[in-house]
C-alpha positions in Angstrom: 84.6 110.9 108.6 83.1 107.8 107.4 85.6 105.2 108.9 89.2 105.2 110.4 91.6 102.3 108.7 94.3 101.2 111.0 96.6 98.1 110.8 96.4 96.8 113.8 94.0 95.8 116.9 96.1 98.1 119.7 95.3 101.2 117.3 91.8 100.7 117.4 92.1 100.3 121.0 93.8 103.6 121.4 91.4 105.4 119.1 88.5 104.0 120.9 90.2 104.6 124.4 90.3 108.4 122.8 86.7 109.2 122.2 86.1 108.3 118.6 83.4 105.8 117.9 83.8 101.5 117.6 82.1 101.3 114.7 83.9 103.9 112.8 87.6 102.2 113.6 88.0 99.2 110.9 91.0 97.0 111.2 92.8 96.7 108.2 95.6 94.3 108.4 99.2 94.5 107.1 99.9 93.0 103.4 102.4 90.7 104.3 101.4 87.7 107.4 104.7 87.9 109.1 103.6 85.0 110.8 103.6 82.5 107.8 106.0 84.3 106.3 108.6 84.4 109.3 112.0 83.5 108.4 113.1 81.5 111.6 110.7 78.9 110.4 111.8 78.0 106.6 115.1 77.3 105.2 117.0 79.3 103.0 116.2 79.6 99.5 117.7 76.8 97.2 118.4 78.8 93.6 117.6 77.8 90.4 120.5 78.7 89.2 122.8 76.9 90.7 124.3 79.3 93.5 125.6 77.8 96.6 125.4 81.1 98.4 123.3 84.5 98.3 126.5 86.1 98.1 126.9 83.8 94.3 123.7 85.1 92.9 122.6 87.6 91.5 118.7 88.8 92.0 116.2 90.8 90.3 113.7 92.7 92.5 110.5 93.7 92.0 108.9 97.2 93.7 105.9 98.9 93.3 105.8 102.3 94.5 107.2 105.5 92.0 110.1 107.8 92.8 108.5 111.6 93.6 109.6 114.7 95.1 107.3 115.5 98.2 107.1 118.6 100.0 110.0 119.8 99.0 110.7 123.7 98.1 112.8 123.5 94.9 115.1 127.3 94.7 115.9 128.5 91.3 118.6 130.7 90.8 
């Protein structure tokens, strides 16, 4: 192998600590910074549209990932 991506500092560690090269182990970090995006330090979001509550509103999400069937065994009758 060419490199080993992990997420976060302790996994290089451990690959390290188990016999597989520094330079190979790369520290790629999470998408999201949890800790500027940590919700104990902003206040709740103030809608547009004029709901007093999350419970009011109504909210369109956006995802980006597909719906598959992996490793499953399909039977046919």
């Amino acid at each position: 192998m060419d490199e080993i991506w992990v997420p976060t500092q302790f996994n290089k560690e451990t690959f390290i600590r188990s016999g597989v090269a520094a330079s190979k182990v790369v520290v790629i970090p999470e998408a999201v910074d949890t800790e500027f995006f940590d919700p104990d330090t902003i206040r709740p979001f103030q809608s547009i549209y004029g709901c007093s509550t999350p419970s009011d509103c109504h909210f369109k999400f956006l995802s980006v990932f597909k719906w598959e069937a992996r490793k499953v065994k399909y039977y046919f009758s």
